[in-house]
C-alpha positions, 0 to 999 in steps of 0.5 A: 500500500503506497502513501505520501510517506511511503510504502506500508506493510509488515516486516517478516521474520526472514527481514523481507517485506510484504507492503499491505494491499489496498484492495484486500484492506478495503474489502470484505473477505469472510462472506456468506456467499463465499462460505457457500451456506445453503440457508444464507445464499437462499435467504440472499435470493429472497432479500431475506435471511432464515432465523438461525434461532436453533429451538425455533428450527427444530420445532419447524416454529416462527418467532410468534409462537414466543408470544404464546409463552407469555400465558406462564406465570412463572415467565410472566414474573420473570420477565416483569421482575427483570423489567422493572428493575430497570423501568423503576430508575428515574435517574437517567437524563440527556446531556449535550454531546462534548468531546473530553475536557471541552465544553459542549458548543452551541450545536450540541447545546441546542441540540439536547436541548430540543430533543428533550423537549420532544421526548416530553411529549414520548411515551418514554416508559413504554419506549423503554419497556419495548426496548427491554422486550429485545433480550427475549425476542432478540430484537425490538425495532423502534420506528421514527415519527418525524414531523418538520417545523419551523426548519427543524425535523422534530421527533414526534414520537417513537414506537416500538413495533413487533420483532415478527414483522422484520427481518434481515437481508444478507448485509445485515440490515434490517428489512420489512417483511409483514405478517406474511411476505417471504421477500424482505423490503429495504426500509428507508434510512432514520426511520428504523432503531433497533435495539438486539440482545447479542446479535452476532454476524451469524444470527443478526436476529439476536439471542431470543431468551423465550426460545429457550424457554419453549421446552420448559414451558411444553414440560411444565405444561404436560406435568401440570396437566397429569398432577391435575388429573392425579389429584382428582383421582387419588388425591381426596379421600375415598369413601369405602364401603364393605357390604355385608357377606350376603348381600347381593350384586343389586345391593352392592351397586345401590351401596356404591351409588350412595357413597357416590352420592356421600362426596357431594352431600356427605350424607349416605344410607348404610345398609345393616352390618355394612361398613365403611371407612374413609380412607386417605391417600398417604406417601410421597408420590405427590411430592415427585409431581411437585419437585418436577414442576418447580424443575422447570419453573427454576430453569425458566427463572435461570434462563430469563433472570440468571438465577432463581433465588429472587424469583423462587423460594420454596419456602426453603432458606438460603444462605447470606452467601446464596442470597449476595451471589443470586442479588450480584447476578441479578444486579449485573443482568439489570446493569446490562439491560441499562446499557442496551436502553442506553446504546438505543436511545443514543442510536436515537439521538444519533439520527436525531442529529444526523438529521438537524445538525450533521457536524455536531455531535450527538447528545448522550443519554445515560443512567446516572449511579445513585451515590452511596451514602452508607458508604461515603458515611463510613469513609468519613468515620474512618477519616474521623477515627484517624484524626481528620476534622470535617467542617459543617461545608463537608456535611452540607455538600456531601449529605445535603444536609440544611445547616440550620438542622446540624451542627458539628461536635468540636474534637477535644484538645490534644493534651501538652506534648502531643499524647494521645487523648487521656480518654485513651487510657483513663483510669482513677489515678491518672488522667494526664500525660504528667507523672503521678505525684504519688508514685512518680509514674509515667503516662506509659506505667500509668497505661499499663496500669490501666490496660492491666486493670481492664484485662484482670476484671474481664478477663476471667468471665471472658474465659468462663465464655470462651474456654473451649476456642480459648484452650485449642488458640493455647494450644495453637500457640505452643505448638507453632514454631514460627511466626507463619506458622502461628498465623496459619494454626490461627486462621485454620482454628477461627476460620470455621466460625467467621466469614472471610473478611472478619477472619482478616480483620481478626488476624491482623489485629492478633498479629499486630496485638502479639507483635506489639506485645513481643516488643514491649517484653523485649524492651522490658527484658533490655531496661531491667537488664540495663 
């Protein structure tokens, strides 16, 4: 490839060159008429391309079959609860398109500006629900309503329309296709957005959620049907009625007919020296018919929400860990369906623009994060804790607090020298960093005194509590023979009772404890030998 700077291309190993074609860089080489797919070239002669969806296939079904699915409860609270947790955020806006470190120019402005105020006049929560139905249809195209005034083309309204009514041509763009042509249309240019859930060059249709659902919800279907009928037959209770050793067939059959009679009015005449029981059906062959349905409701949970805690319970209890993880899983799935309303909107506004002001950039439409407040509240504690002062600004500015509703407590004095608080190591005789007159002790002798004090009154009755965990960490103790072998006997016998993180915690503070107490016997054993 030849440039005003010379040729370009790649040096081999052996040192010989090989300049870049110009041709080959500019064309597609990976086609589908080269591949010599059968489907795709037969979709190529008719300007459409054949659903790949494999379930669809194999059944010989078309994509609206997926909206029969809907009649299931279980994907119906599936689909809805993994909607709404995205059509529940509000705090979502459009801000004028602005490269990095600059400020949005006027262009821009006025264009945020009025498609703002055209999508007031949007159905935006159902434009954003259409969009959400792509992750189970595989796609949603949404179809522009443009109206021209006073020199400017307004977007008057978007609509999503239904995924059946669409397809593909061998180029991978969209076309119409109706409720029953075979040949696709082209569709004009910035009429049609469409929002796809993973679409690939294989399967520009997308990943459609509710195929995937198809056998569980046939399974689903054909079980509640006979645990219907098992029920009606062996599941109430039966009236049995012995007739008595002489009685004839005639009289059998009458007996029969009141104890038909029984179920509806409880009431039956009993022949002399007839009996009957009434028996009720026990075992567990119910409870079979009861654990396949749930199968196939948790693989319809796991196909549409990644999970099934949220979704069903059972009336079991799960662990913290199980009810964190499915919480994470479904947190990512919720952050995901927010990028794809995000990326169709921003597709929307890319027309918008593209339409009225060509050399501006776009406006950008995106969820903003809600702070953390806990958070943010806890990194002041731990500020706080180490010796940093907030003023009432930081409090009103990072809370929002009124400043006539709050005031902020002055920290103490810091005593003459330097020392640490005297709350730090308060005791009845001493309260100060000067030595006692009585004895001549030091702040140190005087903390020590304190700390002394404190373990000899607690500590018996904390070892009364904890004598078993106490004797295996003596043991713990003795036994290792090294620093590293003392922190992994300390991790192997508390691990069991505590969660990774305050295992950590605990272990660093033992160690620095053990470390800090190492030392002061050292210094100890120096100055009495001095």
């Amino acid at each position: 490839m030849q440039t005003p700077q010379g040729p370009r291309g790649l040096y081999l190993p052996d040192g010989s060159f090989r300049p870049f074609d110009a041709e080959a860089l500019t064309s597609e080489i990976a086609t589908r008429e080269r591949a010599g797919d059968f489907l795709s070239l037969m979709g190529s002669h008719l300007g459409i391309l054949p659903d790949p969806d494999p379930v669809l296939r194999a059944r010989g079904d078309d994509v609206l079959v997926l909206n029969d699915l809907a009649a299931d409860d279980q994907v119906t609270t599936a689909m809805l609860g993994r909607k709404n947790r995205v059509l529940n955020r509000r705090d979502y806006a459009l801000e004028p398109g602005q490269r990095k470190g600059q400020q949005a120019d006027a262009d821009a402005t006025l264009l945020c500006d009025r498609l703002t105020e055209d999508m007031e006049r949007w159905d935006l929560a159902g434009v954003i629900s259409g969009i959400l139905d792509a992750p189970y249809y595989g796609m949603t195209p949404l179809e522009l309503l443009w109206r021209f005034d006073g020199g400017w083309w307004h977007l008057a309204d978007v609509t999503p329309r239904p995924p059946e009514w669409f397809g593909y041509n061998a180029e991978n763009e969209l076309v119409w296709r109706g409720a029953a042509q075979v040949e696709g249309t082209p569709l004009p240019a910035g009429k049609f957005v469409v929002a796809r859930h993973h679409p690939t060059y294989r399967n520009p249709y997308g990943l459609r959620l509710l195929s995937r659902c198809l056998w569980p919800v046939a399974f689903k279907k054909g079980g509640v049907t006979f645990y219907t009928t098992f029920l009606e037959k062996y599941g109430m209770p039966w009236a049995v009625g012995v007739a008595p050793a002489r009685a004839s067939r005639d009289e059998k059959r009458a007996m029969a007919a009141d104890l038909a009679r029984m179920v509806q009015d409880a009431v039956a005449v009993i022949p002399h020296g007839a009996d009957v029981r009434i028996e009720t059906p026990t075992g567990q062959v119910g409870d079979l018919h009861e654990a396949f349905l749930r199968r196939w409701d948790a693989s319809i949970s796991k196909v549409l929400m990644g999970q099934t805690l949220t979704v069903e319970l059972d009336g079991k209890g799960g662990s913290r860990a199980a009810s964190d993880t499915h919480k994470d899983v479904a947190d990512d799935i919720a952050e995901a369906d927010r990028r794809l309303v995000e990326a169709a909107l921003n597709e929307v506004a890319w027309v918008y623009a593209q339409i009225n002001r060509p050399a501006a950039l776009a406006p950008l439409f995106a969820y903003s994060e809600p702070e953390d407040l806990l958070a943010k509240a806890q990194l002041d504690k731990t500020l706080t804790d180490t010796g940093v002062v907030f003023r009432k600004a930081h409090y009103q500015r990072t809370y929002s607090l009124d400043p006539e509703e709050f005031d902020v407590r002055q920290p103490e004095a810091t005593p003459p020298g330097g020392a640490a608080s005297p709350a730090l190591f308060s005791s009845p005789r001493a309260t100060s960093s000067e030595p006692d007159p009585e004895d001549g002790a030091s702040l140190a002798e005087l903390a020590q005194r304190t700390i002394d004090a404190t373990i000899e009154r607690h500590l018996p009755e904390a070892l009364r509590a904890n004598a078993a965990i106490v004797t295996q960490l003596e043991k713990a103790v003795q036994t290792a023979e090294s620093w590293n072998d003392l922190h992994l006997l300390l991790a192997e016998h508390l691990g069991r009772a505590l969660e990774p993180d305050a295992l950590e915690s605990l272990l660093t503070e033992l160690m620095l404890a053990a470390s800090a107490y190492g030392h002061a016997a050292a210094e100890a054993e120096e100055q009495g030998g001095a």
